[in-house]
N, C-alpha and C positions, 0 to 999 in steps of 0.2 A: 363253884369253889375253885380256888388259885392250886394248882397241882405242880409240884416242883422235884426235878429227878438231879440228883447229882452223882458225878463220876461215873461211874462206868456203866448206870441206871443209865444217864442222858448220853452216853453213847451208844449204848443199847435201843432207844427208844428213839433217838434221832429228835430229841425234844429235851428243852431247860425247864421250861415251862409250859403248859397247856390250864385251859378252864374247861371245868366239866358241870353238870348241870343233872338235878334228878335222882342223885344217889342219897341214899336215908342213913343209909349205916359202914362202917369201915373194912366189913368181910363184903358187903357187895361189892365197895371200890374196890376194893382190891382184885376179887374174880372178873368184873368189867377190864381193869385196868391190864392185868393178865391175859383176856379173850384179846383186847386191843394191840398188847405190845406182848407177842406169846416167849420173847428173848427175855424179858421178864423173869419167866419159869426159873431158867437155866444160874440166877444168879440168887445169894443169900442179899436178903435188907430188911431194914426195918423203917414200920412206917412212924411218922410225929405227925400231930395233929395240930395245930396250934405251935409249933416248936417245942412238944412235949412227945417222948416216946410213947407210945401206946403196945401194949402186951396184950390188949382180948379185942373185944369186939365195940365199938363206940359208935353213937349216934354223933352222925352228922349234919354239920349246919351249911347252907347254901355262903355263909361268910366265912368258912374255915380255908386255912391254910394247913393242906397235907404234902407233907415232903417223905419222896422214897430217899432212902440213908444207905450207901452198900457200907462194907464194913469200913472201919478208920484203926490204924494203927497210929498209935500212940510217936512219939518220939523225943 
């Protein structure tokens, strides 16, 4: 699956985008993704799956697009 980090996630991770492969559900990515890039931890986001926010835990499909979101202020 297409994995995409923006703003201070992909400064964090030293990554725009990466593919990952093997993951079933969105609390695995997430603790993989966490084990991988541990700078991670240290910052608040939310994930979207498809370009929709996700709140619990979702099954994943090898053709999904997950983006990490750090906060956005309005203006």
């Amino acid at each position: 699956m297409k994995v995409l980090f923006f703003g201070v996630l992909a400064e964090t991770t030293g990554q725009a985008q990466i593919d990952v492969e093997g993951i079933t559900d969105s609390a695995e990515f997430n603790k993989l993704m966490q084990k991988n890039y541990p700078g991670l931890q240290t910052h608040t986001y939310r994930l979207a799956v498809n370009r929709k926010l996700i709140d619990s835990d979702i099954a994943l499909k090898k053709t999904d697009e997950v983006a990490f979101l750090p906060p956005f202020a309005g203006g």
